[in-house]
C-alpha positions as CSV (number, residue, x, y, z in Angstrom):
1,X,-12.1,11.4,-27.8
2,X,-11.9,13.5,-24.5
3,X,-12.3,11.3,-21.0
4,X,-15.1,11.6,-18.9
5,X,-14.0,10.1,-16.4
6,X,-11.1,9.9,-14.6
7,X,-10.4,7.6,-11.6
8,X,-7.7,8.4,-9.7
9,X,-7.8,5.4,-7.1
10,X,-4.8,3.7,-6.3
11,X,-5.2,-0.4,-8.0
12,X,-7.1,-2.9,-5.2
13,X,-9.3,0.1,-4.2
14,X,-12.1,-1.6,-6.6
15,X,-10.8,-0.3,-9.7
16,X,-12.0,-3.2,-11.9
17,X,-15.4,-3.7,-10.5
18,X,-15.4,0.2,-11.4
19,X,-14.3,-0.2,-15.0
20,X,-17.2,-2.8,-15.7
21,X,-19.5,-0.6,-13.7
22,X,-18.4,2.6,-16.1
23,X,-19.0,0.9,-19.1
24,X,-22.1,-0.5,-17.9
25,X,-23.5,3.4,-17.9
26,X,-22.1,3.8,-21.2
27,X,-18.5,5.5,-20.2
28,X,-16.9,2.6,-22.2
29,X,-14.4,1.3,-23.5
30,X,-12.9,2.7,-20.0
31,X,-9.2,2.0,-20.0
32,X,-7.6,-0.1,-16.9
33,X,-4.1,-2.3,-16.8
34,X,-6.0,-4.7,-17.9
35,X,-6.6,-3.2,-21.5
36,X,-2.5,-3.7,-21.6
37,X,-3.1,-7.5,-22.3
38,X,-5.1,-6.8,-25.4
39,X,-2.8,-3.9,-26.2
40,X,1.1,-4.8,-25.5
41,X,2.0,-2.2,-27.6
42,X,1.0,0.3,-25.2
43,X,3.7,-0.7,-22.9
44,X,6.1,1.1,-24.5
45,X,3.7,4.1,-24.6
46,X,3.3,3.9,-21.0
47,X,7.2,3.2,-19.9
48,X,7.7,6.4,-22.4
49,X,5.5,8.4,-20.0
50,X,6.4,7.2,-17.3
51,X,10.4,8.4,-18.1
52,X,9.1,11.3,-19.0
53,X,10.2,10.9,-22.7
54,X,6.9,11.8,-23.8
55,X,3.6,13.4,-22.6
56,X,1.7,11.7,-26.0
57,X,-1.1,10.3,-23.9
58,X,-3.6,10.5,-26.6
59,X,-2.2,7.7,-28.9
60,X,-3.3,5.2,-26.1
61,X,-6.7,6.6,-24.6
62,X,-7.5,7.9,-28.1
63,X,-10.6,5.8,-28.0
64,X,-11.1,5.6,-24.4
65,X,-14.0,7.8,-22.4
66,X,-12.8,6.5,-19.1
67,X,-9.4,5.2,-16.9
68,X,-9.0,3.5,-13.8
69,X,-6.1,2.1,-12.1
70,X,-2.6,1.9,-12.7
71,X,-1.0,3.1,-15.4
72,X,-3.5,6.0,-15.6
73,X,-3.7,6.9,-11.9
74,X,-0.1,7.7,-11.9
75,X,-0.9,10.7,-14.6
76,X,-4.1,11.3,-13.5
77,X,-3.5,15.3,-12.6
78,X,-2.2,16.1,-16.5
79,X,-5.6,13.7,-17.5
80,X,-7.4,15.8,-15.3
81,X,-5.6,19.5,-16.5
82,X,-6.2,17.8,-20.0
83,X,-10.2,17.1,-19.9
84,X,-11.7,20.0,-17.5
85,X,-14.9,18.6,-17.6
86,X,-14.3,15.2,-16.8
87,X,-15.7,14.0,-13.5
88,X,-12.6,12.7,-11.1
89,X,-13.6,9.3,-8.7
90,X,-10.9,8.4,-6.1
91,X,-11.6,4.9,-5.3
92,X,-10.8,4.1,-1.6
93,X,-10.1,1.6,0.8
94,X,-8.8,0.5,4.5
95,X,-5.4,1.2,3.9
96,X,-4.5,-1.8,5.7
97,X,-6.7,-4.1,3.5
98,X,-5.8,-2.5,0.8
99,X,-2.2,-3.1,1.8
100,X,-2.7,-6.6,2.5
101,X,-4.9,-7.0,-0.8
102,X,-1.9,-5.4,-3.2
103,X,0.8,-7.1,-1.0
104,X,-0.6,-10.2,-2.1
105,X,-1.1,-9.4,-5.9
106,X,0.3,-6.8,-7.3
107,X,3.6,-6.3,-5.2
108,X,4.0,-10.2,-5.2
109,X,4.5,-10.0,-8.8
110,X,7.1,-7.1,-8.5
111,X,9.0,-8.7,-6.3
112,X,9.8,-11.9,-8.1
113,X,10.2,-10.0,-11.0
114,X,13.2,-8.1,-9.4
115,X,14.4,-11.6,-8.3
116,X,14.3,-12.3,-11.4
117,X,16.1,-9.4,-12.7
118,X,18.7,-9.5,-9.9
119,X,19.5,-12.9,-11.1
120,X,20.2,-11.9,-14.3
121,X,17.6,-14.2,-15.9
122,X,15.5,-11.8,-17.6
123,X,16.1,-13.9,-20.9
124,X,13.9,-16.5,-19.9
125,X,11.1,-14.4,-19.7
126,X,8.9,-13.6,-22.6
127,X,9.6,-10.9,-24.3
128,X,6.0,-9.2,-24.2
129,X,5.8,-10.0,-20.5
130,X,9.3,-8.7,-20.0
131,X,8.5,-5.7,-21.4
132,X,5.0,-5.3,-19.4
133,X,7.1,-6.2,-16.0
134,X,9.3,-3.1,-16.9
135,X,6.4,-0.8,-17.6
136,X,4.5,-1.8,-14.4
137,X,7.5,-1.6,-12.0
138,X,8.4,2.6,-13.5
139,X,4.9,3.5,-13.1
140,X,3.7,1.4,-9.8
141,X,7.5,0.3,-7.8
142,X,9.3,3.0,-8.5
143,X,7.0,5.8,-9.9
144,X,4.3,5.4,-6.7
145,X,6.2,3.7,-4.0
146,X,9.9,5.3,-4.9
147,X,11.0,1.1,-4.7
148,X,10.1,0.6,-1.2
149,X,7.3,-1.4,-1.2
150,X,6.6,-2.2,2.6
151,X,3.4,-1.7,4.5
152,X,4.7,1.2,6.6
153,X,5.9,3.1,3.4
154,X,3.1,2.3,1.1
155,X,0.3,2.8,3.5
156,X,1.8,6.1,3.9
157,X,1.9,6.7,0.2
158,X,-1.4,5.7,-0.3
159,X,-3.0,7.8,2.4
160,X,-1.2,10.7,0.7
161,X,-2.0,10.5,-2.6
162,X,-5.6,10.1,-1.2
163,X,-5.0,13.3,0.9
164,X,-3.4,14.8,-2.2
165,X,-6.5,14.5,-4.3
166,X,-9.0,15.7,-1.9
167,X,-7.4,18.6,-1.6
168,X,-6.4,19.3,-5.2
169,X,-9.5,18.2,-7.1
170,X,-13.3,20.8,-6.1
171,X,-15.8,18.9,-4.4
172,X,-18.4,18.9,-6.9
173,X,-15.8,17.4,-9.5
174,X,-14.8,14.8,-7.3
175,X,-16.4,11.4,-5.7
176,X,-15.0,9.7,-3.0
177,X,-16.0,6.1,-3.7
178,X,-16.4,2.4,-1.9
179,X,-17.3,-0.2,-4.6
180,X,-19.0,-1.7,-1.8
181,X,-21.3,1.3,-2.2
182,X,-23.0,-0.1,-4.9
183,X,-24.6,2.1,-7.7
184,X,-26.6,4.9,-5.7
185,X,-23.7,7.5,-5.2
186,X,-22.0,6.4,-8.6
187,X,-24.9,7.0,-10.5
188,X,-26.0,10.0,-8.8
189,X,-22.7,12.2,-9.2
190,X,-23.0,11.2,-13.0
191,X,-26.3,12.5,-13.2
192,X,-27.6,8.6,-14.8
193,X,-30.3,6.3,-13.5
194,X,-29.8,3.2,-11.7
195,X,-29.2,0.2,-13.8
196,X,-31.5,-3.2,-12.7
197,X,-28.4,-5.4,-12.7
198,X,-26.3,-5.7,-9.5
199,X,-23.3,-3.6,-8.9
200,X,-20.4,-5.6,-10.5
201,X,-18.2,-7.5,-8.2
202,X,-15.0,-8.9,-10.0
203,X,-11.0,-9.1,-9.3
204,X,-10.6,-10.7,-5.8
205,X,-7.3,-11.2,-4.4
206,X,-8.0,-14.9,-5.7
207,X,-9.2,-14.0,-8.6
208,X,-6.1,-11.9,-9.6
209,X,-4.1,-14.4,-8.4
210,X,-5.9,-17.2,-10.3
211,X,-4.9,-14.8,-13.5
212,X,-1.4,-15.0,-12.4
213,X,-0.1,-17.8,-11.1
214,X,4.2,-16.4,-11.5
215,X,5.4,-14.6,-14.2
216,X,8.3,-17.0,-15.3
């Protein structure tokens, strides 16, 4: 199955609410990180991309017409080279909210699971988990932030790979998208009518957090 559509926003821009709203307007299943809990096989999948051991990214968005988020953000220019018609949407954000909001979720997590690591205690995690820590820190702590994951750094990284997509991707392929926007401009650049039901609204930094209380 070729993708349709292709977000290329960084994780906390609004990426979940996205996926939901995507496969509310029939671009489902749409893949986002958190398709990797009913798939921990593609892990290893991922971790091969990410080392560039591979480019297979077929055997895991086979049956997907959509990604979001982390992992796929991180290979979203080959997605996009691969599926020429597929619409691109950069999800965006403050930087610094976004910062705080990923400090606080996401880069929590990777930092006690390099304590954990440093420590030499990777044994006592479970081996699934384990192996998704390892995945998500190639692709998202060293792959996009190069292991420095502090706000000056990141922000900067974000705001490029923003700057980096506007100017790679035409204008009438691309959306520049607030969740906060609510359906009008989604559903316009995809050429659908509005759904009745409200925009969805999911994966607060609570929320998240709620999901995840520590990874040991």
């Amino acid at each position: 199955m070729s993708l349709k559509v292709i977000g290329a926003g960084f994780g906390r821009t609004g990426t979940l609410s996205l996926k939901r709203a995507l496969e509310q307007l029939g671009f489902g299943p749409c893949y986002h990180m958190a398709e990797t809990r009913h798939h921990p096989d593609h892990d290893a999948a991922w971790l091969a991309l990410a080392r560039g051991e591979t480019t297979d990214w077929h055997s895991v968005l086979t049956d997907y017409q959509a990604t979001v988020d982390w992992p796929g953000v991180h290979f979203w220019k080959m997605l996009a080279a691969a599926n020429p018609d597929a619409k691109i949407i950069l999800t965006v954000r403050d930087p610094d909210r976004w910062y705080d909001s990923a400090d606080q979720t996401i880069f929590r997590r990777m930092r006690e699971f390099a304590k954990v690591l440093a420590r030499g205690e990777d044994g006592t995690i479970w081996p699934p988990r384990y192996a998704h820590m390892r995945m998500v820190n190639a692709i998202v702590t060293d792959g996009a932030f190069g292991g420095d994951l502090s706000r000056d750094h990141a922000v900067s990284v974000f705001n490029a790979h923003n700057d980096d997509v506007c100017a790679s991707v035409p204008a009438e392929r691309l959306l520049i998208y607030r969740s906060g926007e609510g359906w009008d401009r989604l559903c316009g650049f995809l050429g659908l009518p509005i759904p009745q039901a409200p925009y969805p609204k999911v994966n607060s930094t609570a929320d998240f957090n709620d999901q995840f209380p520590g990874d040991r």
